[in-house]
SEVO-930510 format. One record per residue (C-alpha): residue in three letters; z, x, y. Coordinates in steps of 0.02 Angstrom, whole numbers, always signed. Layout:
% SEVO-930510
+------+--------+--------+--------+
: resn :      w :      u :      v :
+------+--------+--------+--------+
:  ALA :      Z :      X :      Y :
...
+------+--------+--------+--------+
% end
This chain:
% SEVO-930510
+------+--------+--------+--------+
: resn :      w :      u :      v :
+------+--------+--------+--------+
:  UNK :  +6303 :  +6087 :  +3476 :
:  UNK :  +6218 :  +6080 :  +3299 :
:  UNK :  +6042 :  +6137 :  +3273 :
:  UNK :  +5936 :  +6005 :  +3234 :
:  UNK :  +5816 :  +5989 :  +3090 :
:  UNK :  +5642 :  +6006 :  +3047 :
:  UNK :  +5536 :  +5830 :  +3061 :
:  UNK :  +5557 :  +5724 :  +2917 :
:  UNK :  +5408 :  +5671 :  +2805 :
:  UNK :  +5436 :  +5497 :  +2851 :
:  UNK :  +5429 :  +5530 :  +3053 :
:  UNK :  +5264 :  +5633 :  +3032 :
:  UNK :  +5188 :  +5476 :  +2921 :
:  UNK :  +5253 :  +5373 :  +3071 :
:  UNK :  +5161 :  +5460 :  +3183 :
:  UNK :  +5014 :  +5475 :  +3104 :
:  UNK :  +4998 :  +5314 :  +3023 :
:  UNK :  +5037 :  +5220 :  +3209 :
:  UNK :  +4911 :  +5364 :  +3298 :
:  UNK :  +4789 :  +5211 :  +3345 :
:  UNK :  +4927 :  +5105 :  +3420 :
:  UNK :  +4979 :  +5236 :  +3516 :
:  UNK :  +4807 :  +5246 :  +3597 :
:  UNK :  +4764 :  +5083 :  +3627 :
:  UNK :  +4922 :  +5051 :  +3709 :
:  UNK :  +4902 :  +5202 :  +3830 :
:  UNK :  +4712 :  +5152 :  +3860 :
:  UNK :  +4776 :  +4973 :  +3892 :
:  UNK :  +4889 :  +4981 :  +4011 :
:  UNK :  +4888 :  +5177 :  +4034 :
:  UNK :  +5093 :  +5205 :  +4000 :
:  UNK :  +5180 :  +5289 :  +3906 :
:  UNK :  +5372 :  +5283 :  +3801 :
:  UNK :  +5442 :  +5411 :  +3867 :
:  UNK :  +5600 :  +5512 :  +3806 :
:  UNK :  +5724 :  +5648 :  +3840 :
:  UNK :  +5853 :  +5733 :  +3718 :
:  UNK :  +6002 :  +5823 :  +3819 :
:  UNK :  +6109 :  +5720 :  +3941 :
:  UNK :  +6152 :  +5886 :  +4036 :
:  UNK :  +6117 :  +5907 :  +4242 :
:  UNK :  +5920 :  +5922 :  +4187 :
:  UNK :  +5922 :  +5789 :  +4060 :
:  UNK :  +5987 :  +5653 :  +4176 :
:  UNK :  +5884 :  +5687 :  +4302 :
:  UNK :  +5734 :  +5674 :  +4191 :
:  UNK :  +5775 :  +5496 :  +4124 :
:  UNK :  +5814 :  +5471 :  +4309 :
:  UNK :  +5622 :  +5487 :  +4364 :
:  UNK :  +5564 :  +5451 :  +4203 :
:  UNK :  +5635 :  +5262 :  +4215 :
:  UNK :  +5555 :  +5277 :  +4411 :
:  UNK :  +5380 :  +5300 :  +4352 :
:  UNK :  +5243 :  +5168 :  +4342 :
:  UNK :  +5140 :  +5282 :  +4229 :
:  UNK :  +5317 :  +5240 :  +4093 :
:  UNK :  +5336 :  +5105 :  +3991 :
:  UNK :  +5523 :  +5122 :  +3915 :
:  UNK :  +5632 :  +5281 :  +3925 :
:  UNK :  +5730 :  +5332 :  +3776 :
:  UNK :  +5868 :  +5457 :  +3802 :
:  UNK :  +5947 :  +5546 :  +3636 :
:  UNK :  +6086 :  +5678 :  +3651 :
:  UNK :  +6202 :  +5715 :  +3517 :
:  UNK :  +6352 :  +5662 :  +3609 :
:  UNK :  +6311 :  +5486 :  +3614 :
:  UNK :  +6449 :  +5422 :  +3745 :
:  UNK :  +6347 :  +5532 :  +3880 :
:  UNK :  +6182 :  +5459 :  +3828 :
:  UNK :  +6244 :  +5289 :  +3845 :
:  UNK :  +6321 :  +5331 :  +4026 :
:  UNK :  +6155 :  +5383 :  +4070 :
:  UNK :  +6079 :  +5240 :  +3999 :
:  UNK :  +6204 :  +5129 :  +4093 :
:  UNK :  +6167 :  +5223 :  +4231 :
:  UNK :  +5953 :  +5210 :  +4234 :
:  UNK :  +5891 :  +5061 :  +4115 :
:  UNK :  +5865 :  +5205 :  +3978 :
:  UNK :  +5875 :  +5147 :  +3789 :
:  UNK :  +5981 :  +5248 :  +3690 :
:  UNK :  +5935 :  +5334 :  +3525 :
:  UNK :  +6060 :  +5339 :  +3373 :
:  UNK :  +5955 :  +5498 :  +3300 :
:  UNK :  +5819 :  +5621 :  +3327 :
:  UNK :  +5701 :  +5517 :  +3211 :
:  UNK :  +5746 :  +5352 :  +3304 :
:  UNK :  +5686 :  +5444 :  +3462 :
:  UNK :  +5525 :  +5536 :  +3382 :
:  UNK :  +5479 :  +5354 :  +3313 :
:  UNK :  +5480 :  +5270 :  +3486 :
:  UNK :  +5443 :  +5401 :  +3608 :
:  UNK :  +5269 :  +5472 :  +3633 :
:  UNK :  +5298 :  +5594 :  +3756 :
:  UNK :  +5467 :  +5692 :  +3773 :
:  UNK :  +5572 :  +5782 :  +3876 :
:  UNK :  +5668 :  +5944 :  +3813 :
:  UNK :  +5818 :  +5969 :  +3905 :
:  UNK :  +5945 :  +6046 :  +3781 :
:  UNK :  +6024 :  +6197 :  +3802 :
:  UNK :  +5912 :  +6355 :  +3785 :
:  UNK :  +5986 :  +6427 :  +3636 :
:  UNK :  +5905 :  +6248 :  +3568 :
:  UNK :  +5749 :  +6246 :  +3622 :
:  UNK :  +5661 :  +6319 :  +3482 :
:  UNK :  +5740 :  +6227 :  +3357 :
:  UNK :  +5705 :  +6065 :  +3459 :
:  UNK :  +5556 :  +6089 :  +3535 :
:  UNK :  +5489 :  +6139 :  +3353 :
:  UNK :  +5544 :  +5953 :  +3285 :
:  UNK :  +5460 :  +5851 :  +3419 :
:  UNK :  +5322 :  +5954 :  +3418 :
:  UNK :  +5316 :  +5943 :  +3225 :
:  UNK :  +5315 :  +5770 :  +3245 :
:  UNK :  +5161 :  +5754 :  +3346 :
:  UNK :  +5223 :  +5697 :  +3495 :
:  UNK :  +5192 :  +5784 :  +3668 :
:  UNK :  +5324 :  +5886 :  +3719 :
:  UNK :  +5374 :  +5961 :  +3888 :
:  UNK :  +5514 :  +6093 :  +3865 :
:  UNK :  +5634 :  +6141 :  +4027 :
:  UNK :  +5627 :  +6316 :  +4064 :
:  UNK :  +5640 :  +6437 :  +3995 :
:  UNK :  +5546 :  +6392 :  +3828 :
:  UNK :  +5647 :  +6481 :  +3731 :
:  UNK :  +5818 :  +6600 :  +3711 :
:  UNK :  +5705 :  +6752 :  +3680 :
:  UNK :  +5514 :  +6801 :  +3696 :
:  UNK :  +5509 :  +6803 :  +3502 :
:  UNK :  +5568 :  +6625 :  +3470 :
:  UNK :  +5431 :  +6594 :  +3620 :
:  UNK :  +5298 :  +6661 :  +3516 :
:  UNK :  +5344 :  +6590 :  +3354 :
:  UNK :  +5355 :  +6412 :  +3454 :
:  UNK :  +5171 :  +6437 :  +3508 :
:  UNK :  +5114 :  +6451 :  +3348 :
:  UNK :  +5157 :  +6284 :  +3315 :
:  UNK :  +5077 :  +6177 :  +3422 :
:  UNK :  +4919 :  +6084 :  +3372 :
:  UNK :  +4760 :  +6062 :  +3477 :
:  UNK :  +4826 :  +5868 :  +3496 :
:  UNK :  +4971 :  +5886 :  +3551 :
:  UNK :  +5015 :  +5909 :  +3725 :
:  UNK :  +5148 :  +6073 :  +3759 :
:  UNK :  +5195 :  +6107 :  +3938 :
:  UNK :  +5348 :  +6221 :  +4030 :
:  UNK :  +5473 :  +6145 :  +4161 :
:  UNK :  +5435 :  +6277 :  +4280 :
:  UNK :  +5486 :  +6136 :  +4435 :
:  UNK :  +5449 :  +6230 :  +4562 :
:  UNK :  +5271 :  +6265 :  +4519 :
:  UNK :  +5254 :  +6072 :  +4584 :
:  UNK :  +5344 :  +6106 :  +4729 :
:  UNK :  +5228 :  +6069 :  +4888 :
:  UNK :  +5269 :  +6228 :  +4989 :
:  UNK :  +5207 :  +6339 :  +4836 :
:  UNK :  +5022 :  +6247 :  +4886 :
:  UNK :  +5041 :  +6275 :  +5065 :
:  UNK :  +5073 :  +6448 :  +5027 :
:  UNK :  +4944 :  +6492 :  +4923 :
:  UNK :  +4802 :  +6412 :  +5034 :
:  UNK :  +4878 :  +6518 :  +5195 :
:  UNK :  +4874 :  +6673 :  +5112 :
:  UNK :  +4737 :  +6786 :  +5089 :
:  UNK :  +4783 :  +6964 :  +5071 :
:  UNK :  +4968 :  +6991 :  +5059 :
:  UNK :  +5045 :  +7172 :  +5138 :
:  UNK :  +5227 :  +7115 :  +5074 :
:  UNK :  +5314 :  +6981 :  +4988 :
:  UNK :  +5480 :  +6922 :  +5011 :
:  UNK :  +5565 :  +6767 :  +4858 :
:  UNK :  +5764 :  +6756 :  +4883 :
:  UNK :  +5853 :  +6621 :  +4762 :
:  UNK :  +6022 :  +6614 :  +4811 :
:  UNK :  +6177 :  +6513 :  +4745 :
:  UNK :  +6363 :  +6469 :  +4737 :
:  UNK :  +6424 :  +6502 :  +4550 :
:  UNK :  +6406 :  +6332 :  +4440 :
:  UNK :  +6501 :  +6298 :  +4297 :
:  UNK :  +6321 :  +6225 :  +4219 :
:  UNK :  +6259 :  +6399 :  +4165 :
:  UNK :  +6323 :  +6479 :  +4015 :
:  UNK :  +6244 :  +6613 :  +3914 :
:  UNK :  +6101 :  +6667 :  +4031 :
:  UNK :  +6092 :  +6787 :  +4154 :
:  UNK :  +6036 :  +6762 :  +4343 :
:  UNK :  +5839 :  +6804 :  +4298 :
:  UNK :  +5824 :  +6682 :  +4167 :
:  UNK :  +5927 :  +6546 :  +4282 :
:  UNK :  +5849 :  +6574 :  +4446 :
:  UNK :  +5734 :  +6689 :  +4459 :
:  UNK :  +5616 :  +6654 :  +4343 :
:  UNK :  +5555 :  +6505 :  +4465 :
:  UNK :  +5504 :  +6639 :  +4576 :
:  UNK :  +5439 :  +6752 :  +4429 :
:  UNK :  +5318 :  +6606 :  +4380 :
:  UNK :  +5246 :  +6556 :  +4551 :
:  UNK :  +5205 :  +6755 :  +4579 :
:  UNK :  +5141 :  +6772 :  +4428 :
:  UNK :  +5028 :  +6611 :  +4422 :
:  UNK :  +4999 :  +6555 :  +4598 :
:  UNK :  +5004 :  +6720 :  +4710 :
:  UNK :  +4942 :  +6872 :  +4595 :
:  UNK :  +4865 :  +6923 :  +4416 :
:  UNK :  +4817 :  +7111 :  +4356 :
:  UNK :  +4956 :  +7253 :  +4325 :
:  UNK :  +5098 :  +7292 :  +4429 :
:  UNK :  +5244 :  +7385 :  +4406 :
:  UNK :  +5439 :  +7356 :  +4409 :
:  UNK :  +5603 :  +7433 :  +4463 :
:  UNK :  +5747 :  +7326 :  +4427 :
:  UNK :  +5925 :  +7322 :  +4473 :
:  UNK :  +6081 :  +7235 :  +4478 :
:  UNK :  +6198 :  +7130 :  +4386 :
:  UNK :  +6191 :  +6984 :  +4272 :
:  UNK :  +6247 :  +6877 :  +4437 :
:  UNK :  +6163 :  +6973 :  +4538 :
:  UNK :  +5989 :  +7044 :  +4518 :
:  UNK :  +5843 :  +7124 :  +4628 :
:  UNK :  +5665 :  +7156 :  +4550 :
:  UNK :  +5541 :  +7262 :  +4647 :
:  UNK :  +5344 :  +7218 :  +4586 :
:  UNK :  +5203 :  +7322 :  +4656 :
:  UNK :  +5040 :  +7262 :  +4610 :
:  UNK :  +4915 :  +7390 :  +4703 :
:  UNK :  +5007 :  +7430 :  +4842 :
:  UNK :  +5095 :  +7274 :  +4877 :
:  UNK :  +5265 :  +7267 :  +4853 :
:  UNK :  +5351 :  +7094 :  +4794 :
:  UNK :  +5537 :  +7085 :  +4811 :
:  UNK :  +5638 :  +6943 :  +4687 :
:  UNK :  +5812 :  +6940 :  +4725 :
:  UNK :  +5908 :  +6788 :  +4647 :
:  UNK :  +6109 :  +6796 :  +4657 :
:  UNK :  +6265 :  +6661 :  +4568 :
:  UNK :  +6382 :  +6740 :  +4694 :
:  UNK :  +6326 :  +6664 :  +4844 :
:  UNK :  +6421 :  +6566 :  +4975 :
:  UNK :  +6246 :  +6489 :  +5015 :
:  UNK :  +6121 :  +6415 :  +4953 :
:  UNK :  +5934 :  +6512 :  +4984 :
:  UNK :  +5768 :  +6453 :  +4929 :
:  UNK :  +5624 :  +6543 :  +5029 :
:  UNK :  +5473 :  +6632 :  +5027 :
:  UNK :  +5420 :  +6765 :  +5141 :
:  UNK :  +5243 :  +6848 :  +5168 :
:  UNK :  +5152 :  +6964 :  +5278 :
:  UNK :  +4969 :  +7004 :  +5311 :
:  UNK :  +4870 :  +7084 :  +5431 :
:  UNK :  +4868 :  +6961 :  +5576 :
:  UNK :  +4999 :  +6832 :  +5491 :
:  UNK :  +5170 :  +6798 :  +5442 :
:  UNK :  +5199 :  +6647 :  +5298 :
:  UNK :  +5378 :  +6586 :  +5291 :
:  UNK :  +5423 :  +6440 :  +5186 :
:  UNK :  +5593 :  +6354 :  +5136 :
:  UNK :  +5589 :  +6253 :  +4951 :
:  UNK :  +5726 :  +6139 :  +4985 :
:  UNK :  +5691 :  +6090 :  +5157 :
:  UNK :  +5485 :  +6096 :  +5096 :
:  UNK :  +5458 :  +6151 :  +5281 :
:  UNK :  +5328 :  +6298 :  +5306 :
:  UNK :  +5307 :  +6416 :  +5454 :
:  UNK :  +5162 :  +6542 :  +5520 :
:  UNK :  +5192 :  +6661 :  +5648 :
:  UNK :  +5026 :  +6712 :  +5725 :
:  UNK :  +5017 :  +6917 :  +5821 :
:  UNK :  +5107 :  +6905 :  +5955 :
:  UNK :  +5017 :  +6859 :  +6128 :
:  UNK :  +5102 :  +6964 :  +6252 :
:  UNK :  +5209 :  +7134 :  +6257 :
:  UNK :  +5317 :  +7173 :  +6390 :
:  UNK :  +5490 :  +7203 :  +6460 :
:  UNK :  +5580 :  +7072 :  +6588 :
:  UNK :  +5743 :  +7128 :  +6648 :
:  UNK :  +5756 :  +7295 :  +6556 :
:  UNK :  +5736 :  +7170 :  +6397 :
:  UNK :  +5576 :  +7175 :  +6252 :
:  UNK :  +5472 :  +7026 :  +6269 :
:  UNK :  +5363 :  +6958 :  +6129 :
:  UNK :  +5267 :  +6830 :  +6117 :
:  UNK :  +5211 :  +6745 :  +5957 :
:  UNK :  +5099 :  +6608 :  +5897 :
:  UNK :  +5212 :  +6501 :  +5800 :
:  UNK :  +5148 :  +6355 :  +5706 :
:  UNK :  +5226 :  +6214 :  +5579 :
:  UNK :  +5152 :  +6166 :  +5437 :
:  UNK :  +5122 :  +5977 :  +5393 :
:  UNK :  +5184 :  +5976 :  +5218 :
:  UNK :  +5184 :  +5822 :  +5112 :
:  UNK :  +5373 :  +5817 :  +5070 :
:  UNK :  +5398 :  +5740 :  +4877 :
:  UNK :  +5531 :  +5778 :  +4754 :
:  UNK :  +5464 :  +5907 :  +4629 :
:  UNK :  +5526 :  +5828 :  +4480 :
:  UNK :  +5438 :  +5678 :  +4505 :
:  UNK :  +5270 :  +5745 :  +4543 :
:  UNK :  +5294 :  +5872 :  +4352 :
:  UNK :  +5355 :  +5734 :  +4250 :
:  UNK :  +5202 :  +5609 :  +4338 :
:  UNK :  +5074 :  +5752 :  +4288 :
:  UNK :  +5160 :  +5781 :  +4101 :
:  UNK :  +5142 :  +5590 :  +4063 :
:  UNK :  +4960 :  +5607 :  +4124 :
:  UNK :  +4917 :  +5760 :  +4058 :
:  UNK :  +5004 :  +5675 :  +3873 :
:  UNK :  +4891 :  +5533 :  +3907 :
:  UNK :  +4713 :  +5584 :  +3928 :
:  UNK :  +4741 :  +5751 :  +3816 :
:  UNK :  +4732 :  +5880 :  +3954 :
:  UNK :  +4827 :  +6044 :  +3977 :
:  UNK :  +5002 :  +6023 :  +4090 :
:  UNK :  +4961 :  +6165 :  +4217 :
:  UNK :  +5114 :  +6258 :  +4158 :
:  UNK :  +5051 :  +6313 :  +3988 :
:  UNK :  +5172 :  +6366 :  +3842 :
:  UNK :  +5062 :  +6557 :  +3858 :
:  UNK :  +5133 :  +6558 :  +4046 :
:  UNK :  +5301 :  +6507 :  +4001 :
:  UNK :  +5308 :  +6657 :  +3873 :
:  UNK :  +5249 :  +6776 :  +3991 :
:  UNK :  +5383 :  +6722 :  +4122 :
:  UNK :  +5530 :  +6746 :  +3997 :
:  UNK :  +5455 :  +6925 :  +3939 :
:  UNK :  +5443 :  +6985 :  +4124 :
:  UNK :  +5627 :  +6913 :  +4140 :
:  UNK :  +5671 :  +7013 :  +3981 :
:  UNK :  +5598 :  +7158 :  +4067 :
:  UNK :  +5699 :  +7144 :  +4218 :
:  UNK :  +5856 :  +7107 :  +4123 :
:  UNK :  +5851 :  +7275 :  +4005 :
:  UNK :  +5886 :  +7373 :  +4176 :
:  UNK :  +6044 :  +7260 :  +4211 :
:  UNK :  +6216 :  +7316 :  +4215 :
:  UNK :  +6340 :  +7216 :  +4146 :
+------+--------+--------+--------+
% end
């Protein structure tokens, strides 16, 4: 894949010159043209739910292989884009969804272009090109991270149960998939589980211990004197997606594909029946609102792009995330 280009003069006049369109159509009939460059397993989902929202007006999908864009196309009611420019012109909010060695080149042109950009994760190859991207966003423009599973409902349920966690369990587990390429396991999987620690469970100093390989990884967190255990794997023969945490008189268990969440309550009763230990515990279900994550981020990007208000994943927290997976990946073998 080339690296694109900066924005042309002419697409920056474009967007400024049509600036008042823009927002009378969005006050209007509050939608938006939405678009998405990269046709990969990301990118078609996005012009998937993108072409499923009310809050869209028409989805434009741009990749430089143009065959793929127009099977997705085919495939949703997307338009197709020729170019990058074609895209920039129509589009007023878009979708990143390139490969991450091109994020920073591509996320710099749409952003350079004044239109509101939400980048899939992570938001850049290194922490560097992260910074150097944040220094390019204007106060108009609306920059967000596609951390999904920060819109995932059991992260909500989870954070309202918990109070003081003693110990905190995230395991991301999967088969090998022939999507990845150039990352390691951190930067692929666990850096969902990075982000929701980081910005839904904890803030303030901790400490790390990392092992593993670049399939296969472990990172031990302490942050006063509770330890948090990430393990994410691409060696799996399952597939594992669940949060574990213990307090005092609780126990929080929750699954992120099934969105199912459990709370085991001190147990009742102690005892022995037929030579056997007896326990009995308090077990309740959670009612959790089951919606597809995607959905629910790209619903709050077009919104937030919209009425000018932060996305809740910011571009600050999606640097942070790729410098604590940075840290854990300098103790890596292989």
């Amino acid at each position: 894949m080339q690296t694109l280009s900066s924005p042309s003069p002419s697409t920056r006049r474009y967007r400024t010159k049509n600036a008042h369109t823009y927002a009378t159509r969005s006050t209007r009939w509050s939608r938006m043209d939405a678009g998405v460059i990269g046709t990969g397993t990301m990118g078609r989902n996005h012009v998937r739910v993108y072409t499923e929202l009310k809050e869209v007006g028409t989805t434009y999908v741009y990749d430089l292989d143009q065959k793929a864009a127009e099977r997705v196309a085919a495939a949703t009611g997307a338009e197709v884009c020729t170019s990058m420019d074609e895209l920039l012109r129509k589009a007023e909010c878009v979708s990143v969804a390139v490969p991450t060695p091109y994020h920073f080149s591509t996320a710099g042109q749409v952003i350079g272009a004044g239109v509101h950009t939400l980048i899939e994760k992570p938001i850049c190859l290194t922490s560097e090109e992260g910074k150097q991207l944040l220094g390019l966003i204007p106060d108009d423009v609306t920059v967000g991270v596609g951390h999904i599973e920060r819109f995932n409902p059991v992260v909500d349920e989870v954070k309202r149960l918990v109070r003081d966690p003693l110990y905190v369990q995230v395991s991301r587990h999967n088969p090998a998939s022939a999507r990845v390429t150039g990352s390691s396991v951190v930067e692929d999987l666990m850096i969902h589980d990075i982000d929701i620690v980081f910005h839904a469970l904890f803030n303030g100093p901790y400490t790390l211990a990392g092992s593993g390989t670049t399939d296969i990884a472990g990172a031990l967190f302490t942050f006063g004197t509770t330890p948090v255990y990430l393990s994410a794997s691409r060696k799996s023969s399952k597939k594992v997606r669940k949060i574990y945490v213990e307090e005092e008189d609780l126990t929080v268990e929750g699954d992120f594909m099934t969105q199912e969440v459990y709370v085991y309550r001190k147990p009742g009763a102690y005892g022995q029946e037929n030579g056997l230990y007896r326990q009995e515990n308090i077990i309740e279900k959670v009612l959790v609102n089951k919606v597809e994550p995607l959905k629910i981020e790209l619903q709050t990007f077009v919104r937030a792009a919209r009425d000018g208000t932060p996305f809740p994943v910011s571009p600050a927290e999606g640097l942070e995330n790729l410098r604590i997976c940075e840290e854990i990946r300098g103790s890596l073998s292989g």
